[in-house]
C-alpha positions as CSV (number, residue, x, y, z in Angstrom):
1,X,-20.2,28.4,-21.1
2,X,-21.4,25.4,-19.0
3,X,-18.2,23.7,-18.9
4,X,-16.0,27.1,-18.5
5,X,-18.4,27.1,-15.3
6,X,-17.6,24.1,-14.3
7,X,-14.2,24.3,-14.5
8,X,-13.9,27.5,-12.6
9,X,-16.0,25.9,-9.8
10,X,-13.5,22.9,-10.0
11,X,-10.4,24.9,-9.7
12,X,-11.7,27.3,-6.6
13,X,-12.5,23.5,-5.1
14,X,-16.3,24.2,-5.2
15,X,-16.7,21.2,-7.0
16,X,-14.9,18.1,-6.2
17,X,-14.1,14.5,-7.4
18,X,-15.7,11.5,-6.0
19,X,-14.5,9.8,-3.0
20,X,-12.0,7.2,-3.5
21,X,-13.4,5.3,-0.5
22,X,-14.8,1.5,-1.6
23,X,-17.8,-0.1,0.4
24,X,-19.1,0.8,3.9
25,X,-16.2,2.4,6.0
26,X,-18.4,2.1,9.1
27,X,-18.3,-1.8,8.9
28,X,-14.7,-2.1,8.0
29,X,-13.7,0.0,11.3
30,X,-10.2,-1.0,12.2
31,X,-9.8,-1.3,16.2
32,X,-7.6,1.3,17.6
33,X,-5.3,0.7,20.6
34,X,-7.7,1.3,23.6
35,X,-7.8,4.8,25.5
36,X,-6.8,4.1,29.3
37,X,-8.0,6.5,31.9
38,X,-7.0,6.1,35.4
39,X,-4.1,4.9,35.3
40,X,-1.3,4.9,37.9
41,X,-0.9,5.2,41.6
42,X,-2.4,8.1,42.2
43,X,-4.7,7.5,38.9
44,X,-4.7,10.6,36.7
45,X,-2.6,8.7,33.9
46,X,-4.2,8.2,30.8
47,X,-2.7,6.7,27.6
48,X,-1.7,6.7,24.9
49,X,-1.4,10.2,24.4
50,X,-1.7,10.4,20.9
51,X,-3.6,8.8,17.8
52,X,-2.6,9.7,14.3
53,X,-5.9,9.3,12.0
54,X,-6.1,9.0,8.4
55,X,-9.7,10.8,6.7
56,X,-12.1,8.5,5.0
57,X,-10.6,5.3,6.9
58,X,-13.4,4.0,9.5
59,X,-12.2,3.3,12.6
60,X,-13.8,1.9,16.4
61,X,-12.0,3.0,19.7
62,X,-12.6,2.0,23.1
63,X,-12.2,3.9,25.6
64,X,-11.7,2.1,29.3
65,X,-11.7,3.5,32.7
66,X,-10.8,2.3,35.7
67,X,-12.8,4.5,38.3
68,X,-9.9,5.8,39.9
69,X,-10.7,9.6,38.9
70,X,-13.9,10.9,37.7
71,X,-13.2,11.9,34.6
72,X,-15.3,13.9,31.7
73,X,-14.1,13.6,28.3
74,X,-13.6,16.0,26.1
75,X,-13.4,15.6,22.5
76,X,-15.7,17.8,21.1
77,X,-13.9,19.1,18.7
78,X,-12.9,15.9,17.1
79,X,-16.1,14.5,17.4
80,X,-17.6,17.5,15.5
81,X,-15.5,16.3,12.2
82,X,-16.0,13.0,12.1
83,X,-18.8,10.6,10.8
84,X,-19.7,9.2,13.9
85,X,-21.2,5.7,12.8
86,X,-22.2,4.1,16.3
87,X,-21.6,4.7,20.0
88,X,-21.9,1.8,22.4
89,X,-22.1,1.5,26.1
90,X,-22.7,-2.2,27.2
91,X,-25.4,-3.5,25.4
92,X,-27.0,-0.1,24.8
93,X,-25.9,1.0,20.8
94,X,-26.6,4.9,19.8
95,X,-26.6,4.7,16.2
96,X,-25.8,7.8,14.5
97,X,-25.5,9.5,17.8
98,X,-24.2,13.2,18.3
99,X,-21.6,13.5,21.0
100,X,-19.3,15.8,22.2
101,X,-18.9,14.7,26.1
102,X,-19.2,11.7,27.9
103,X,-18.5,11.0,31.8
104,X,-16.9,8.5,33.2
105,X,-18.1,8.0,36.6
106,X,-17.0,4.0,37.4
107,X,-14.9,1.7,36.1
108,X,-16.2,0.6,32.6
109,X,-16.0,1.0,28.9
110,X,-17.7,2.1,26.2
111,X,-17.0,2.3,22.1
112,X,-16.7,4.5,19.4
113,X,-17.2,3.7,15.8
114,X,-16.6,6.5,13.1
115,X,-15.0,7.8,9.7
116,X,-12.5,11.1,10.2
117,X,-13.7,13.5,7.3
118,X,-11.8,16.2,8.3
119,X,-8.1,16.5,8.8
120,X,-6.4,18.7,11.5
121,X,-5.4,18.5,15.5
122,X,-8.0,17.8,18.0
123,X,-6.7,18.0,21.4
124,X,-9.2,15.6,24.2
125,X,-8.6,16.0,28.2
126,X,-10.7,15.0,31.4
127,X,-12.6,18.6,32.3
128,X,-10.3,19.5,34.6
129,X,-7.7,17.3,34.9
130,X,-5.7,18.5,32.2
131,X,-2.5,20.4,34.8
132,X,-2.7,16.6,35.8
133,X,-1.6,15.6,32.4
134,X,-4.8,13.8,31.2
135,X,-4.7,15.3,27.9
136,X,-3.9,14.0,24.3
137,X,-4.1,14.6,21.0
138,X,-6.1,13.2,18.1
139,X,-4.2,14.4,14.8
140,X,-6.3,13.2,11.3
141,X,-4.0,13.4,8.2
């Protein structure tokens, strides 16, 4: 009965296999290319566009401005399905931090370090400045 149980649970994915993952993702974070806002003449670009994601790979992104355009960034909804391992700003680390906005005021930089853990399409823009074209899209495979 146990194992009939079991299986059932198995097949309606209510019971899964162990993760395939080996060591501590979070310290093995592979640097994506950095996200530029501010860019251009008139300073609403922002590139790239796109990031394509794999789930269970740990990753660290920075994310530079240039002060050109205030700009408050949006990624909530990729945020909310990832393992988000550290978020620095300077010298000042936020481990295990949970963020879903951050503004960028100046010129400067900060970092993300996390591990995707769900897949799907997360679109990311500057409140507001999205007719402008700063907007992009985070897709996790």
């Amino acid at each position: 009965m146990r194992s009939t149980i079991i299986a059932l649970a198995t097949l309606a994915g209510l019971v899964g296999s162990p993760a395939n993952a080996a060591g501590y993702l979070g310290a093995r974070a592979e640097p994506l290319p950095p996200l530029r806002i501010g860019l251009g003449d008139t300073g609403y670009g922002l590139e790239p566009k796109e990031y394509t994601l794999e789930t269970g790979k740990g990753y660290r992104l920075t994310v530079n401005s240039t002060g050109a355009v205030e700009c408050v960034l949006d990624m909530r909804d990729f945020l909310d399905n990832v393992w988000l391992r550290q978020a620095k700003a300077g010298e000042v680390e936020f481990l295990n931090a949970k963020l879903s906005v951050v503004e960028l005021d100046d010129e400067g930089e900060f970092e993300l370090t996390f591990v995707p853990v769900r897949p799907g399409q997360y679109p990311f823009a500057c409140r507001g400045l999205e007719e402008r074209g700063m907007t992009g899209i985070i897709r996790v495979e």
